[in-house]
C-alpha angles and dihedrals in degrees: 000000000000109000111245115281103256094057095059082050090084089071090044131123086264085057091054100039086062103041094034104109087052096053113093100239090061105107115194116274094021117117139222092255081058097064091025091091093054103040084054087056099056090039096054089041091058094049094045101045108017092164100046114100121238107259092048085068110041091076090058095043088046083065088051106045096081098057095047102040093085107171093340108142089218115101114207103273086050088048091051096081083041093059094042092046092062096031086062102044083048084050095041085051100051090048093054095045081051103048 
């Protein structure tokens, strides 16, 4: 069963382009449309494949982000914390809204 939509919001893009700059991966004069690509990714990995773990799908993300990164000054190792930081909060949420 996926938990209603509004409750994986909390995890959401809104979620991260106001805690950001809190979360470990930020690094000082980088902005929130740098990290944007990769925290999509996490995010849309996690929808599509909740039960995937995460390793299963960074194979697949590291072929997307390229086509997703757009300006965004992380390369893909730096974008790789960032991917797994909002995978996880999408993947702490859903087991909370189970249990």
């Amino acid at each position: 069963m996926n938990p209603p939509v509004h409750s994986r919001n909390r995890g959401g893009l809104a979620y991260w382009a106001l805690h950001y700059q809190e979360a470990s991966f930020h690094r000082p004069g980088l902005r929130f449309s740098d990290y944007a690509p990769a925290l999509y990714l996490g995010i849309s990995g996690f929808v599509a494949l909740p039960d995937s773990p995460f390793e299963f799908l960074l194979p697949k993300l590291s072929l997307r982000y390229p086509s997703v990164r757009g300006v965004s000054a992380l390369p893909w190792k730096s974008a790789i914390p960032v991917i797994w930081s909002a995978w996880e909060r999408m993947s702490r949420i859903e087991r909370q809204i189970r249990h």
